[in-house]
Backbone as CSV, one residue per row, in Angstrom:
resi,resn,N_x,N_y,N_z,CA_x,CA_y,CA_z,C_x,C_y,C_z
1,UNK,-37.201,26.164,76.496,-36.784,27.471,76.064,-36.864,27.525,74.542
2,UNK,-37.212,28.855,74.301,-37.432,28.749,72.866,-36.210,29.608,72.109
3,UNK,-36.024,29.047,70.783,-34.922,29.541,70.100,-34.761,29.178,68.617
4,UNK,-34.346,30.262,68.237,-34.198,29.871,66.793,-32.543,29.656,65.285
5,UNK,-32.929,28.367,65.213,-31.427,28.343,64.847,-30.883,28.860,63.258
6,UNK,-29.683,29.465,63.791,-28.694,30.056,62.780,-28.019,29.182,61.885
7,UNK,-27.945,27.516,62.312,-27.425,26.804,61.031,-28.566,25.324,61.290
8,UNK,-27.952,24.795,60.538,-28.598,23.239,60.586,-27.599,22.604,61.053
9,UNK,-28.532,21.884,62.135,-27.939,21.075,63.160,-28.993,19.767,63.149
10,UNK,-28.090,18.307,62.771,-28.717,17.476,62.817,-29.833,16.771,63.999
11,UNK,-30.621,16.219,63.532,-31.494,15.842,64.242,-32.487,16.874,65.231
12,UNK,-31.983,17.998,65.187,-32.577,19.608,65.801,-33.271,19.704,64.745
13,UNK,-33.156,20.378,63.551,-33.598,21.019,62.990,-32.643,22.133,61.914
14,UNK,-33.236,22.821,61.142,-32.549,23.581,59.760,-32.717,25.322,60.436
15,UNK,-32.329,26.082,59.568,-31.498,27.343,59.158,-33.338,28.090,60.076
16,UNK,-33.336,29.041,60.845,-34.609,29.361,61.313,-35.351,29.192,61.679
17,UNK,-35.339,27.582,62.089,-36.691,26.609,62.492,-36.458,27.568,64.049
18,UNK,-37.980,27.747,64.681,-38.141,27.958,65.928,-38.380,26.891,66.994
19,UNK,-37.350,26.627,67.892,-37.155,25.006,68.313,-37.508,25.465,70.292
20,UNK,-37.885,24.367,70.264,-37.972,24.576,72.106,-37.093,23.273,72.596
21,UNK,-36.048,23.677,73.174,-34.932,23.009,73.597,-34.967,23.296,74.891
22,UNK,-34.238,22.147,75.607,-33.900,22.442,77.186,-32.670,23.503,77.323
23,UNK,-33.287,24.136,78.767,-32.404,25.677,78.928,-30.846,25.464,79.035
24,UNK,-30.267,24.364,79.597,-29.396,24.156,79.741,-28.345,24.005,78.093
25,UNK,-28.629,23.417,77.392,-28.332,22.855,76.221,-28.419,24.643,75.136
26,UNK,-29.542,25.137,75.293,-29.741,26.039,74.724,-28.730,27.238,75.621
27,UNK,-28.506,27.700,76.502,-27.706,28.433,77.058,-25.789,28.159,76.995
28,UNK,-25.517,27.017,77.578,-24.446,26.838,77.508,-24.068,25.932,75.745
29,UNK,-24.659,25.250,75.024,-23.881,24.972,73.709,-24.418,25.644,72.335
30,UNK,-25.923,25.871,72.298,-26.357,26.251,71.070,-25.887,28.158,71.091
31,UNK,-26.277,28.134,71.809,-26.210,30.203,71.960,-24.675,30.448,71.946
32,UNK,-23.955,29.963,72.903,-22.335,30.436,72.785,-21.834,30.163,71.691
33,UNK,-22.440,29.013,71.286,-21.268,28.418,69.648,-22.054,29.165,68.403
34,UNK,-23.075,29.820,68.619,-23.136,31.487,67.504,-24.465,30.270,66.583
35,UNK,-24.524,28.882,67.227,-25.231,28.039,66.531,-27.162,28.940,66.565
36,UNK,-27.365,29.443,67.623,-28.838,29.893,67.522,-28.601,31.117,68.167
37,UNK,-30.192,31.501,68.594,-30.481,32.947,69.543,-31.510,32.683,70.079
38,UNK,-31.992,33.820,71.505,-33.166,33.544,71.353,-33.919,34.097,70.866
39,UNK,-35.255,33.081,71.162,-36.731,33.542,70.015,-37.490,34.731,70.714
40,UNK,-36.966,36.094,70.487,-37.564,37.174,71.135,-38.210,37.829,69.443
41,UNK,-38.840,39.014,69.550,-39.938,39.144,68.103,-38.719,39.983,67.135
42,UNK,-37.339,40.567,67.751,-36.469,41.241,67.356,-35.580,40.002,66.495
43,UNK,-35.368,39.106,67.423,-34.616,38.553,66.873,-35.084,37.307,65.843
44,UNK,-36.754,36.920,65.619,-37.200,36.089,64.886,-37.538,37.262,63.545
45,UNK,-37.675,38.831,63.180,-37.648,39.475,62.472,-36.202,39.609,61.902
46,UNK,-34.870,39.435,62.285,-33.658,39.630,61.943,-33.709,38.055,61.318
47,UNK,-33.420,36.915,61.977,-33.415,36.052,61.059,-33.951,35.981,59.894
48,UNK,-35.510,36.661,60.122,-35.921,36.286,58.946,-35.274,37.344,57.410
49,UNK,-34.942,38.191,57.970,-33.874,39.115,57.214,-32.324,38.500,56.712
50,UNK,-31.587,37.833,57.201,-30.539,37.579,57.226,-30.590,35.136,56.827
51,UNK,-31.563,34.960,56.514,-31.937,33.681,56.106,-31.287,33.513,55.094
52,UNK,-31.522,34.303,54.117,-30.747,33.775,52.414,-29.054,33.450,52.983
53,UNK,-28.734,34.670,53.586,-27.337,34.778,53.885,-26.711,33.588,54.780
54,UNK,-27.721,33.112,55.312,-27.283,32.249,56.362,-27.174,30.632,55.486
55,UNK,-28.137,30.620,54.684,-28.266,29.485,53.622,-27.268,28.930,52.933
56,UNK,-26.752,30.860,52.545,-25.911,30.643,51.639,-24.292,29.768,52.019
57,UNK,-24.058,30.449,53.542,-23.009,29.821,54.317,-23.004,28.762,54.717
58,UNK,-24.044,27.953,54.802,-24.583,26.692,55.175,-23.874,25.798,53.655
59,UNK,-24.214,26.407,52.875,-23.912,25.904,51.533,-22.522,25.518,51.521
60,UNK,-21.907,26.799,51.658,-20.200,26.740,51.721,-19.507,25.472,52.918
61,UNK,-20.131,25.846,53.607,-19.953,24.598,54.497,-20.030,23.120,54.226
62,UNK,-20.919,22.847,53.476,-21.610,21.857,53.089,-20.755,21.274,52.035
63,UNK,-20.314,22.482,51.226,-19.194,22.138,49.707,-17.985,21.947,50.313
64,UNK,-17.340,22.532,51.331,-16.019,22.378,52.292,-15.999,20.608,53.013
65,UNK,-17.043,20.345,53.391,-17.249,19.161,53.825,-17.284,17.935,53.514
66,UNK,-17.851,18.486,51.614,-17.823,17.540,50.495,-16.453,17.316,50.317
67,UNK,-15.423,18.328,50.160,-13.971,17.803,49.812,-13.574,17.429,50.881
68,UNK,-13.522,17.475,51.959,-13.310,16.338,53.182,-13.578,14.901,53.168
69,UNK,-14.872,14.765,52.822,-15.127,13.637,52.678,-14.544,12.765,51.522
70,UNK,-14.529,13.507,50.686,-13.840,12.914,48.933,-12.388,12.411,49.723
71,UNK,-11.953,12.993,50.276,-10.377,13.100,50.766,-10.532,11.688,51.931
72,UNK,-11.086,11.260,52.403,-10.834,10.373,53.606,-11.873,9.653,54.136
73,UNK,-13.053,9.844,52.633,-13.830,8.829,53.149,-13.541,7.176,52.676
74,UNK,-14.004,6.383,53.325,-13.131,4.524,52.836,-11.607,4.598,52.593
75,UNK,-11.165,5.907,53.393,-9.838,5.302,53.688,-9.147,4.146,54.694
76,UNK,-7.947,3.830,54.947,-7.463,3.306,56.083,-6.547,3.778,56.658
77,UNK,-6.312,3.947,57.872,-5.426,4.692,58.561,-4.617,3.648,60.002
78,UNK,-3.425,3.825,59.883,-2.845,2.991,60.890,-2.145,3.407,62.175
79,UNK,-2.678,2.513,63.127,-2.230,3.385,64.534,-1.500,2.323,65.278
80,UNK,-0.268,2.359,65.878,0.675,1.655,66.139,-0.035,1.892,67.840
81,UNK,0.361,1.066,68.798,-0.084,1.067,69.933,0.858,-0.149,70.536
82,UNK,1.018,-0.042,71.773,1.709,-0.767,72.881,0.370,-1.537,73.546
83,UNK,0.926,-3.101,73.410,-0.134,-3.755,73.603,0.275,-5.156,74.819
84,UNK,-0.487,-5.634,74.900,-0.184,-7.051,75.627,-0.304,-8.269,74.800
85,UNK,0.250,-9.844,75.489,0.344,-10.805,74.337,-1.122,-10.963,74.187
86,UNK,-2.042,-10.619,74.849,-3.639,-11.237,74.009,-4.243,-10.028,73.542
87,UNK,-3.382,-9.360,72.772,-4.343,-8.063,72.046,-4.858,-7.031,72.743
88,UNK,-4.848,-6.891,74.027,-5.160,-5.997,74.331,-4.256,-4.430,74.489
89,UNK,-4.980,-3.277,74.476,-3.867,-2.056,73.933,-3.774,-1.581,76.036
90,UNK,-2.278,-0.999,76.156,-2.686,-0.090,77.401,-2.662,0.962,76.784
91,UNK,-4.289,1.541,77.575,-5.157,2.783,77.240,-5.883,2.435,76.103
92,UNK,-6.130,3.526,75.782,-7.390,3.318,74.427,-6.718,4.346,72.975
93,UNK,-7.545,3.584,72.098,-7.329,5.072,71.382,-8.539,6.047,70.778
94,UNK,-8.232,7.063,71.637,-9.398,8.432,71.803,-9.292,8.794,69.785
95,UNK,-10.701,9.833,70.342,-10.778,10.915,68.925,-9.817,11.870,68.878
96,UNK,-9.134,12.015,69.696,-8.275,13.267,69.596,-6.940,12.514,69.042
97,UNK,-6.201,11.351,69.555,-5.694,10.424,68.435,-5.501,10.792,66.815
98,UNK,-6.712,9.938,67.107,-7.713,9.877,65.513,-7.334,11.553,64.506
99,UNK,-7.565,12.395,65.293,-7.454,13.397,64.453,-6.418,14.226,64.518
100,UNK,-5.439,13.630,65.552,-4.115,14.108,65.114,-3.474,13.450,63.572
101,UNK,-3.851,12.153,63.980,-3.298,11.315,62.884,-3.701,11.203,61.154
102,UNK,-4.605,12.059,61.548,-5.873,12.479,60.045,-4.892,14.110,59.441
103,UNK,-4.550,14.673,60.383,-3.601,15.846,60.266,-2.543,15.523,59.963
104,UNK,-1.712,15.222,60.616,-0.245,14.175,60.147,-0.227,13.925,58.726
105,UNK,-1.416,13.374,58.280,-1.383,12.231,57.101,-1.912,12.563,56.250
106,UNK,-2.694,13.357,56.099,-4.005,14.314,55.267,-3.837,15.605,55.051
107,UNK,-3.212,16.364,55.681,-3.247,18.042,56.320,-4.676,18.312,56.356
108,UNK,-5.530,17.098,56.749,-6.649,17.753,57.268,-7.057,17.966,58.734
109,UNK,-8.183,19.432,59.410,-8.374,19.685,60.794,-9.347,19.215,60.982
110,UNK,-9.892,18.127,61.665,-11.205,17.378,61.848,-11.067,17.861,63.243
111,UNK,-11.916,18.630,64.031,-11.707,18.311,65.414,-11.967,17.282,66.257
112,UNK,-11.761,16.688,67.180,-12.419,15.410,68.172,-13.642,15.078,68.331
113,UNK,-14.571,16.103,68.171,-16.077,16.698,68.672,-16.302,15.448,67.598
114,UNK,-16.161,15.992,66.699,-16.483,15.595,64.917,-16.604,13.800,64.823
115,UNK,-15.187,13.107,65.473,-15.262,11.609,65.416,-16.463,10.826,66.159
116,UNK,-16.729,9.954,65.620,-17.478,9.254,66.360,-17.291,7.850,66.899
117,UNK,-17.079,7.442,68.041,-16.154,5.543,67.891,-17.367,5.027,68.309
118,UNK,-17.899,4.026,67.383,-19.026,3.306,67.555,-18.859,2.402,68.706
119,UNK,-17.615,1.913,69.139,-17.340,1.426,70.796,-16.015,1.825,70.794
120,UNK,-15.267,1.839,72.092,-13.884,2.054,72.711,-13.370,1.484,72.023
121,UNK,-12.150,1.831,71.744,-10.979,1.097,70.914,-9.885,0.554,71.964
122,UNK,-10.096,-0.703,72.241,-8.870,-0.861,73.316,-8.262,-2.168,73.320
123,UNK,-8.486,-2.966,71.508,-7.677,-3.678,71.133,-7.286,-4.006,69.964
124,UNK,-6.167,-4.006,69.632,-5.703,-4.732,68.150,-6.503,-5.264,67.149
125,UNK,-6.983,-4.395,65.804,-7.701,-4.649,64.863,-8.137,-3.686,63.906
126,UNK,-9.343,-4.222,62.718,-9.629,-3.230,62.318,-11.349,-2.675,63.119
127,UNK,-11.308,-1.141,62.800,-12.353,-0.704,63.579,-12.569,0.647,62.444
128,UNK,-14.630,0.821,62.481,-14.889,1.399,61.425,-15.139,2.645,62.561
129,UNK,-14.850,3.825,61.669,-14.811,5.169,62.145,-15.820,6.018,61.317
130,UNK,-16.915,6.924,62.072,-17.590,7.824,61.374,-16.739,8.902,61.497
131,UNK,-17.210,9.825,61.043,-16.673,11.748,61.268,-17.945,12.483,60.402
132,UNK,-18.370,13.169,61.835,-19.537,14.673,61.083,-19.426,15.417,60.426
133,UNK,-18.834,15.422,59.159,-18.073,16.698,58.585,-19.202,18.287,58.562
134,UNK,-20.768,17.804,58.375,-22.129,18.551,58.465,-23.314,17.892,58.886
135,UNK,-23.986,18.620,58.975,-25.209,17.824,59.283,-26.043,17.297,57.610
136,UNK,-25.103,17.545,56.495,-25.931,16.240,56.086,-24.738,15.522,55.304
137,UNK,-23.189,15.684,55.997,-22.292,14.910,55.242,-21.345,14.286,56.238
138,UNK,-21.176,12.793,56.879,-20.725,11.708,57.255,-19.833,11.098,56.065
139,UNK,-18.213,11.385,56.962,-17.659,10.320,55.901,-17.584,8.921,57.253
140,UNK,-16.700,7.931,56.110,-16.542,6.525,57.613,-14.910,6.174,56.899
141,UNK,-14.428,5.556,57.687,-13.213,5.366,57.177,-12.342,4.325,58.242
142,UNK,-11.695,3.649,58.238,-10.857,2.208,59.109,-10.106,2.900,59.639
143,UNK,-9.553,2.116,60.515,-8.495,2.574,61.773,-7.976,1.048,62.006
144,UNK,-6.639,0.905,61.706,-5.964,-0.274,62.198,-5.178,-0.123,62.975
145,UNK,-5.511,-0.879,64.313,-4.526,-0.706,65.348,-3.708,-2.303,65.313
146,UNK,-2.539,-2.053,65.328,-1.052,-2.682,65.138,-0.107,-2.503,66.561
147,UNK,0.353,-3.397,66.988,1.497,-3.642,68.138,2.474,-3.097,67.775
148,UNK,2.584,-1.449,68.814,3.957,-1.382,68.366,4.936,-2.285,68.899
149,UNK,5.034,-2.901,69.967,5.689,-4.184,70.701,5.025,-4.669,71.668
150,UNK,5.512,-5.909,72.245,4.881,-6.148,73.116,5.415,-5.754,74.425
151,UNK,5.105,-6.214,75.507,5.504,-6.025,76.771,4.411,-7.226,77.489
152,UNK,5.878,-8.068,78.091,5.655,-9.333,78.897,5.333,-8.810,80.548
């Protein structure tokens, strides 16, 4: 399916590129989230009208993302967890965790989508964390998980 996108989205493509994506992907996430449209001759003439404008917001985004990152990138952040005597945590700790605890501690809103855990977190240590703030700004930042007690 063909379509043309309204922002830059990594590894897709930038601000107007005309992309042929699978229908599924293009129907239910790019089109609802206001991210593209489709490539009909109405709507590849409106983009091309409304491009600067779209650039320009891309921009703002991009500068919003920068102070995110300034704010919490190579930080460390500590997460207390209920564990067993050989390190292991019961349950895991998710992105949604992660970005409560970035809120808590930061007053910043990262949503879950955004984290990335390079593997499951489901024992006692340190562990490196990405976050998408844009498609061309990645901060990374530690996560130490700590016993809140044990249990025999």
């Amino acid at each position: 399916m063909k379509i043309i996108l309204l922002e830059n989205i990594r590894k897709i493509g930038s601000i107007g590129d005309i992309i042929n994506v699978k229908r599924g992907f293009a129907r239910n996430y790019l089109i609802v989230k206001k991210k593209a449209l489709y490539a009909s001759k109405q709507n590849i003439q409106q983009v091309d009208k409304i491009k600067a404008a779209l650039g320009k917001k891309d921009q703002e985004k991009k500068k919003e993302a920068k102070k995110i990152f300034e704010q919490i990138n190579k930080k460390e952040y500590l997460v207390k967890k209920l564990s067993t005597e050989n390190n292991e945590l019961y349950g895991s700790v998710k992105p949604t965790e992660i970005s409560k605890l970035i809120l808590a501690t930061n007053k910043i809103d990262i949503r879950p989508s955004m984290i990335q855990l390079p593997q499951e977190i489901k024992s006692l240590g340190k562990f490196k964390v990405k976050v998408n703030l844009h498609s061309e700004v990645q901060a990374e930042f530690n996560i130490e998980v700590v016993a809140e007690e044990a249990i025999q």
